[in-house]
C-alpha positions in Angstrom: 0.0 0.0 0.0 2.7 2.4 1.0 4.9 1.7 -2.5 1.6 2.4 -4.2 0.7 6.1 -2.4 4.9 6.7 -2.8 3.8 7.1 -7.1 1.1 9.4 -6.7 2.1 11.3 -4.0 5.6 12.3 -6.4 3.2 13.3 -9.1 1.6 15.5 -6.5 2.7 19.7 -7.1 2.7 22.3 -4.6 0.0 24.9 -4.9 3.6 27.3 -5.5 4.4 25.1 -8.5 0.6 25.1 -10.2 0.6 28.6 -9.9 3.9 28.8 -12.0 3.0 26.6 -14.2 0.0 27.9 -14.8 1.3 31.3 -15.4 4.5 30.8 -17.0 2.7 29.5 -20.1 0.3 33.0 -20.9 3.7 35.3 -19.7 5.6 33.4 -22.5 3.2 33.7 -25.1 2.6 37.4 -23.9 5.9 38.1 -24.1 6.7 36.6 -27.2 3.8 38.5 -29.2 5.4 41.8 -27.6 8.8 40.4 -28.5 7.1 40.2 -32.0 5.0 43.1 -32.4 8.1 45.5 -31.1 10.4 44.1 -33.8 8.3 44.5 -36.9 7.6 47.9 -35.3 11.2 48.8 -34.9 11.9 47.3 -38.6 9.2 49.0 -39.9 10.6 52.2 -38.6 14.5 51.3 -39.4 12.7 50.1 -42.7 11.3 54.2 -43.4 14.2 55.7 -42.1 16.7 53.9 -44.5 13.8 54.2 -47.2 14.0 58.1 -46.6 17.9 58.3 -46.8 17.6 56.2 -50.2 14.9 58.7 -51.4 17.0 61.8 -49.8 20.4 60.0 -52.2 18.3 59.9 -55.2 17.1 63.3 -55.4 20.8 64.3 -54.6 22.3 62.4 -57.7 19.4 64.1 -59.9 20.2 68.0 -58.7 23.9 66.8 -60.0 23.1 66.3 -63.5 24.2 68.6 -66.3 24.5 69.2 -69.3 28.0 69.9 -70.6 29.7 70.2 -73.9 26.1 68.8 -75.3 26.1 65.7 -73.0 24.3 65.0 -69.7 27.3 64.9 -66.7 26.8 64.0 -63.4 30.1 64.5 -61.7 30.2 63.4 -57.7 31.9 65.1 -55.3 34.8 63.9 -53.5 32.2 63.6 -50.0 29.9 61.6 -52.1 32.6 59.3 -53.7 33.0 58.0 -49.8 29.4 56.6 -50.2 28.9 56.0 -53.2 31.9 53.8 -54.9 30.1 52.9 -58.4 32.4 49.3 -58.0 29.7 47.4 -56.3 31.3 46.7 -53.8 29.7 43.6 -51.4 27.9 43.6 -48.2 31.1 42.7 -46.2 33.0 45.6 -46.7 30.2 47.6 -45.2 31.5 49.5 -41.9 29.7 48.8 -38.5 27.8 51.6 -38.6 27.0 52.1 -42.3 25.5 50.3 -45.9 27.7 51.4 -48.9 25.5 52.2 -51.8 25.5 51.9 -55.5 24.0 53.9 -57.8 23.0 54.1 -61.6 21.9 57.1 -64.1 20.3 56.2 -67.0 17.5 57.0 -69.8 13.7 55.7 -69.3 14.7 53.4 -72.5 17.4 52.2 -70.2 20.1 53.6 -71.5 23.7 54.4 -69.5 24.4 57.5 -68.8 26.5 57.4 -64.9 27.0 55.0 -62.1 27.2 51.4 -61.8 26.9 49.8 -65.4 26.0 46.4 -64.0 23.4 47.3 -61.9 20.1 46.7 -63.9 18.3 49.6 -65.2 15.0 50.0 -63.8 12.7 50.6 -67.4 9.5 51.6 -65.8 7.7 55.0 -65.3 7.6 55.0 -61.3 4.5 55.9 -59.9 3.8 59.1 -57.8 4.9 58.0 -54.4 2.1 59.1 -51.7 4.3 59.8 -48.9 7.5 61.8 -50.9 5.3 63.7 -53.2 7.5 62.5 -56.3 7.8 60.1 -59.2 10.0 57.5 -57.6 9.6 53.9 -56.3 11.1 51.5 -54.0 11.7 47.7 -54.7 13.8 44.9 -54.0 16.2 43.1 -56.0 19.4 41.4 -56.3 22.6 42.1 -57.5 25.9 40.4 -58.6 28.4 40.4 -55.9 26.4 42.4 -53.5 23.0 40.4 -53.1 19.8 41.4 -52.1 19.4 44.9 -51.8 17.0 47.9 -51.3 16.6 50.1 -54.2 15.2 53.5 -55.3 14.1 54.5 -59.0 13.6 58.8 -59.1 12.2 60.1 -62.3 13.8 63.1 -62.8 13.4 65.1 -66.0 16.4 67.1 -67.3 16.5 69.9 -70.1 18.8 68.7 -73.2 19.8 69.9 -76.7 17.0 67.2 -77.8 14.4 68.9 -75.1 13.1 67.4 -72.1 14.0 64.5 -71.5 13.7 61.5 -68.6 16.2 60.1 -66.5 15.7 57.7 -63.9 18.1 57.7 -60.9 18.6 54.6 -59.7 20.2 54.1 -55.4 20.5 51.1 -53.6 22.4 49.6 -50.7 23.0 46.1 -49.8 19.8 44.5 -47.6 22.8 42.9 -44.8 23.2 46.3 -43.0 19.4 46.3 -42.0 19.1 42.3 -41.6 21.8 43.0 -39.4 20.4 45.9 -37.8 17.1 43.9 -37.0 18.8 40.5 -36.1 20.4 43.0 -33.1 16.7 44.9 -32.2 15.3 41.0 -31.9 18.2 40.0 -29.5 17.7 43.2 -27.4 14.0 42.6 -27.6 14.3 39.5 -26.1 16.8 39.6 -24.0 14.7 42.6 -22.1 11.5 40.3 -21.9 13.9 37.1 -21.0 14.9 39.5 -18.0 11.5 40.5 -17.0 10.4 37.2 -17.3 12.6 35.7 -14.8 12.2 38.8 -12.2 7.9 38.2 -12.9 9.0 34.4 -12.2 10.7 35.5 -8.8 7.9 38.0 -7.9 5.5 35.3 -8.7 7.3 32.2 -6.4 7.9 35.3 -3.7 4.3 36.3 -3.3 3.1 32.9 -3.6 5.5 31.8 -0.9 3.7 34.9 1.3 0.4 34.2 0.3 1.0 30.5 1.5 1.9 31.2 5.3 -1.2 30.8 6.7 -1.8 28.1 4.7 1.2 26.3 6.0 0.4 27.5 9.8 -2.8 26.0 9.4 -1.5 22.6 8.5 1.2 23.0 11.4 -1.4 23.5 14.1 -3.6 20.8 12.4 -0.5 18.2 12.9 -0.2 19.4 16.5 -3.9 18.9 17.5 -4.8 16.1 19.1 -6.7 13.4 17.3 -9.8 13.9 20.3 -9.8 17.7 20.0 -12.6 18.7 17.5 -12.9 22.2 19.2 -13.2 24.7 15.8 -9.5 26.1 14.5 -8.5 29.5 14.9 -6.2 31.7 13.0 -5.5 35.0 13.2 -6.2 37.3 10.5 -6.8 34.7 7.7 -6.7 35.6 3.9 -10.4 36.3 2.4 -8.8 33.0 0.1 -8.4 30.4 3.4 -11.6 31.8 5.3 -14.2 29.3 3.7 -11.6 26.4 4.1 -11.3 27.4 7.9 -15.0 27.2 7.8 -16.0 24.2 6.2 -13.6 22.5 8.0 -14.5 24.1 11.1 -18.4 22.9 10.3 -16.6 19.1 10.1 -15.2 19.2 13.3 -18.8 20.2 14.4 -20.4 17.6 12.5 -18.0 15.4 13.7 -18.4 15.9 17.4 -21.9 15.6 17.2 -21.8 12.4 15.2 -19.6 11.3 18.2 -21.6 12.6 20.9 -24.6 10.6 19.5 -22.2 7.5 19.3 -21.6 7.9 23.0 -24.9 8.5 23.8 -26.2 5.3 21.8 -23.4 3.7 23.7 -24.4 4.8 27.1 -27.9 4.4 26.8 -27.7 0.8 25.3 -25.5 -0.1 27.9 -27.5 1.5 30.9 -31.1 0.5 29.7 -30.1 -3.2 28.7 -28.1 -3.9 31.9 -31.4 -4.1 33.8 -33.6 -6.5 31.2 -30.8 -9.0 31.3 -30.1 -8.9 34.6 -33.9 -9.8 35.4 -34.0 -11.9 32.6 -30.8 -13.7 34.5 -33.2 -13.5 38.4 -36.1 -14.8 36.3 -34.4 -17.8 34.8 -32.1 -18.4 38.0 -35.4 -18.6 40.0 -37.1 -21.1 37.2 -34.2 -23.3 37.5 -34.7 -23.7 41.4 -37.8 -24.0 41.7 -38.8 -21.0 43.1 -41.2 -20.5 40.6 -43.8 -22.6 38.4 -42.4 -23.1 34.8 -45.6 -21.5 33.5 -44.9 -18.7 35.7 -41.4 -18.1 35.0 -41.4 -18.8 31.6 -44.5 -16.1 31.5 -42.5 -13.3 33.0 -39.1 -14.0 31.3 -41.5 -13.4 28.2 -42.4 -10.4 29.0 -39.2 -9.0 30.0 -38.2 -10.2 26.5 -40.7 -8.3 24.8 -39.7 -5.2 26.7 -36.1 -5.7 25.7 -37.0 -6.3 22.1 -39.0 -3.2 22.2 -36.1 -1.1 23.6 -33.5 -2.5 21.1 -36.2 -1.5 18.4 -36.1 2.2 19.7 -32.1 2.1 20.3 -31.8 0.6 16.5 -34.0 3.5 15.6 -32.7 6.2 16.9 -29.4 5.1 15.5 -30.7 5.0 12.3 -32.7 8.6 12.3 -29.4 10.4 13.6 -26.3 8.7 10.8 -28.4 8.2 8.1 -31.4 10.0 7.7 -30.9 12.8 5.1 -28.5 10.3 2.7 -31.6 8.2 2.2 -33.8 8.2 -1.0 -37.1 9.8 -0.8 -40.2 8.7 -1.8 -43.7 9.7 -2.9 -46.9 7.8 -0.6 -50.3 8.3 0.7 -50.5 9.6 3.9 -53.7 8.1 5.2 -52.2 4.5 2.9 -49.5 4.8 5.3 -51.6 5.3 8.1 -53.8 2.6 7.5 -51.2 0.0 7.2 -49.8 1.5 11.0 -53.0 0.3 12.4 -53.4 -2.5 10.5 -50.1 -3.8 11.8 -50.8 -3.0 15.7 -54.6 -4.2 15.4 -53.8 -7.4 17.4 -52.6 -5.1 20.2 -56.0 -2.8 19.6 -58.0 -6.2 19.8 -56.1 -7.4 22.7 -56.9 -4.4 24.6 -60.5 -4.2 22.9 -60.1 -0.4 22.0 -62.3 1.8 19.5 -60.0 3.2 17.1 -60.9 5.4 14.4 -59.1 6.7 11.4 -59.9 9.9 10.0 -59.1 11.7 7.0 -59.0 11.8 3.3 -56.1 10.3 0.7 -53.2 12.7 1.1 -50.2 12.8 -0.6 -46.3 13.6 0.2 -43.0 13.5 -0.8 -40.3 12.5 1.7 -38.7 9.8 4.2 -41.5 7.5 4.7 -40.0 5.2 6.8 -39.2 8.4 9.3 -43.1 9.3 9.0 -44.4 5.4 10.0 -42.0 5.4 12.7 -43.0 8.3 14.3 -46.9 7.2 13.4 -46.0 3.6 15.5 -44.5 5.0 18.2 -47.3 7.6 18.9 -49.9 5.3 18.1 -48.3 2.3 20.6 -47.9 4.7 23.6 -52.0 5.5 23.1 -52.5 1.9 23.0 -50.4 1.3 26.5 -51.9 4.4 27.9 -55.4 4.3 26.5 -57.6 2.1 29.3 -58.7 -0.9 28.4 -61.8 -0.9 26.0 -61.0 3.4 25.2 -61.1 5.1 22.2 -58.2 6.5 20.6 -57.3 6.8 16.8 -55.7 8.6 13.8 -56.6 12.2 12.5 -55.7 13.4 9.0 -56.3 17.5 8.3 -55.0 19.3 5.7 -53.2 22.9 6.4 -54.8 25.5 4.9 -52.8 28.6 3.1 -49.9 25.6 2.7 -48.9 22.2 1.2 -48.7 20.8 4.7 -50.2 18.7 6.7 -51.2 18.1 10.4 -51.5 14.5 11.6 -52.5 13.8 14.8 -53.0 10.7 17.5 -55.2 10.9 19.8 -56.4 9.0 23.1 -58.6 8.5 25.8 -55.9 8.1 28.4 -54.7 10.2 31.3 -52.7 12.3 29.8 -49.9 14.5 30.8 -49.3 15.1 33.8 -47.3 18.8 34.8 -44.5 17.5 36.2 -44.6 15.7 32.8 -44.8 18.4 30.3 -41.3 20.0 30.7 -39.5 16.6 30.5 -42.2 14.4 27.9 -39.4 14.1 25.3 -36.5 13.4 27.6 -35.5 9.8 27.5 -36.4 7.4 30.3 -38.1 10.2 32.5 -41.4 9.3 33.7 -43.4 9.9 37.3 -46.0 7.6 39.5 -48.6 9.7 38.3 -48.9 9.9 34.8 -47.3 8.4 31.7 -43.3 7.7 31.2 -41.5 8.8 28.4 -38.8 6.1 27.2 -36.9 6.8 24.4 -39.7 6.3 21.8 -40.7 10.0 22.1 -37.1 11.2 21.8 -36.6 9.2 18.7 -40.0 10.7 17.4 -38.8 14.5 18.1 -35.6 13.6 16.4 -37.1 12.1 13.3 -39.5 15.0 13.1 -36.7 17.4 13.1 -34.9 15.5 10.1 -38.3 15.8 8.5 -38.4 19.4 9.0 -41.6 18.8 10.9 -43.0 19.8 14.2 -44.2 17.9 16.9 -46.3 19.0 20.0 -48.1 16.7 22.5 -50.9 18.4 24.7 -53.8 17.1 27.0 -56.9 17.2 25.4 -60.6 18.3 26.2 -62.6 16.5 28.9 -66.1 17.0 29.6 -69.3 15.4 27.7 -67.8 15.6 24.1 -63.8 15.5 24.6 -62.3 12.2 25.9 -59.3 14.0 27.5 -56.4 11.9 26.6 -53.3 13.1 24.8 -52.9 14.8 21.9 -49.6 14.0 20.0 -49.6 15.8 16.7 -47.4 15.8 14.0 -47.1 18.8 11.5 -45.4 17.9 7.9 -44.3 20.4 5.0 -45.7 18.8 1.8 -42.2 17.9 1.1 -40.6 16.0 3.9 -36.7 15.3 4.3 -34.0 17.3 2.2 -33.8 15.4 -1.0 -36.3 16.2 -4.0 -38.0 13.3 -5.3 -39.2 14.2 -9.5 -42.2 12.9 -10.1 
């Protein structure tokens, strides 16, 4: 058993550990869109700067044009020449800190007039750019010995002995200058968010270290309680987080030492009520063996005391029942009167024994609930009329209707004598009784109990004497239309 819990309990993660885990995941993919986002946005701006110097070169070739000795010139000078080199020259010459470029003059028909021979001419009419206000566009192409690169085509017309004609100035610089330029703005960029990943990573285990103290103090003074002490825990200041743990498992303990002061009261009462039935069964049996008694005689009263003990183990076993398992049981849907009917028919051999009237009124009435907690309370009532109701009496069953609700009063009734007022205070307290009136064992106790569970009432009171009222008790049992805590469908 041990080597299998050893397994699960590795796979087990701290409440630390979740939380990381948990978070770790959307801060990556957070940071890695802004990683994302805040390179194409620095590219895009690196991408219009070097655009604008490009467009800034090209219209600075085109003011150098002239014509001389009949022929279009353009003649560089020697601060120009450092940039432009007309050799096309490759990518890894380029300085650290700048492109060289390349440039070519020519006709719209494509023919040479300045610059780089070898680059190729660019035979189009550019469009009117939106954004520079002039004839000029930007491409990308590639180029012998310098690769891909970034170009710009100017239309630019220039007066000649022919007239007006076009010329298209042509600028470019290698593309490795700003591949390399953006290959650094993506390291930066994520070497920042690695950074402030980590430091969120160390906030995050930090505050969840904090957050977890009065967890962890909780489970220290849980391992330090002692296994009888189900007084509630206390803990100072708790979290808004741990406060429904403390008390739902503050509402166990409470549970729990009521389930365990019914056990000890079961215990106590089944030891202290059987003690005496035994030990007279023990005297009655003794005394039948010696022949201090007639067989017939003792084996008479040893009956008896047996059906008194089998009667009180009935009402321990019962009350047992209606306080562990009552509200986990499945409801049900019955007849109320059905229910009450089959209550006397069961106990009619102690109505005929006793030669007593009983009556049963009330029309078919129907509920949801526990009806095994509803007989029981009907059999217990309807037993102590029968012991208390003289011999030949009346007694019986009333079914009424509530009015204004779905509930129901049910009610036994008797001819006997009552309660008495030392009684009253003390009718549902186990084993109490007087000389004077009727005792209360713990059939009455169980019957409040159940009644409770039921979300019922129950009241017993003396009723009228005179010409029309028998006197008697009174013992009546008010139900909801739906009985017990579970909901039955139809």
């Amino acid at each position: 058993m041990p080597e299998a819990a050893a397994p699960a309990a590795s796979r087990t993660r701290s409440l630390r550990s979740r939380l990381l885990l948990w978070l770790i995941g959307p801060l990556v993919a957070f940071l890695a869109v802004n990683a994302y986002f805040t390179y194409t946005s620095a590219l895009q701006t690196a991408q219009l700067a070097f655009d604008r110097l490009l467009v800034t070169s090209a219209h600075a070739l085109a003011d150098l044009i002239r014509l001389e000795r009949g022929e279009l010139q353009i003649t560089l000078p020697h601060a120009a020449l450092e940039i432009y080199d007309g050799t096309g020259t490759g990518a890894g010459d380029d300085g650290p800190g700048r492109s060289r470029m390349v440039y070519r003059v020519s006709f719209l028909d494509g023919e040479y007039l300045a610059g780089d021979e070898e680059l190729a001419p660019y035979r189009e009419r550019p469009p009117q750019h939106p954004l520079y206000q002039s004839m000029i566009a930007l491409y990308d192409t590639t180029a012998r010995d310098v690769g891909p690169m970034r170009m710009a085509a100017l239309l630019q017309p220039v007066e000649s002995f022919e007239g007006m004609r076009l010329v298209v100035v042509q600028v470019g610089e290698s593309s490795a200058y700003r591949t390399r330029l953006a290959a650094q703005i993506l390291r930066g960029t994520l070497l920042r968010q690695g950074a402030l990943l980590a430091i969120l990573l160390l906030l995050i285990w930090a505050v969840a270290t904090l957050a977890l103290k009065p967890a962890r103090a909780l489970a220290r003074q849980l391992d330090l309680r002692p296994a009888r002490d189900l007084t509630p825990v206390a803990i100072e200041h708790p979290p808004q987080e741990l406060q429904p743990v403390v008390a739902g498992f503050n509402g166990l303990l409470s549970r729990l030492a009521a389930a365990q002061e019914q056990q000890r009261r079961f215990v106590a009462d089944a030891s202290h009520q059987l003690r005496t039935p035994l030990t007279v069964l023990q005297l009655q049996a003794d005394a039948g063996l010696r022949g201090d008694l007639p067989p017939e005689e003792a084996l008479a009263s040893i009956a008896a005391t047996t059906r008194r003990a089998n009667r009180l183990v009935e009402q321990l076993l019962s009350s047992a029942r209606a306080q562990q398992a009552a509200a986990q049981e499945p409801a049900e849907r019955f007849d109320l009167r059905a229910l009450a009917e089959d209550v006397a028919v069961e106990l009619s051999p102690l109505l005929a024994q006793r030669h007593h009237a009983f009556q049963l009124d009330g029309a078919a009435c129907e509920l949801s609930g526990y009806r095994w907690m509803v007989r029981e309370i009907l059999g217990n009532l309807l037993k102590n009329a029968i012991e208390f109701t003289p011999e030949g009496g009346a007694l019986g069953i009333r079914i009424v209707p509530e009015h204004g609700t779905d509930g129901v009063a049910l009610t036994v009734w008797d001819s006997g004598p009552g309660l008495s007022d030392a009684m009253r205070e003390q009718v549902f307290t186990p084993f109490v009784t007087d000389r004077s009136s009727r005792g209360a064992g713990l059939g009455l106790a169980i019957c409040l109990d159940l009644a409770r569970t039921l979300g019922a009432t129950l009241t017993l009171v003396n009723g009228p004497t005179g010409p029309e009222g028998a006197g008697g008790l009174q013992a009546t049992l008010r139900l909801p239309g739906r009985v017990g805590h579970e909901k039955m469908p139809r």
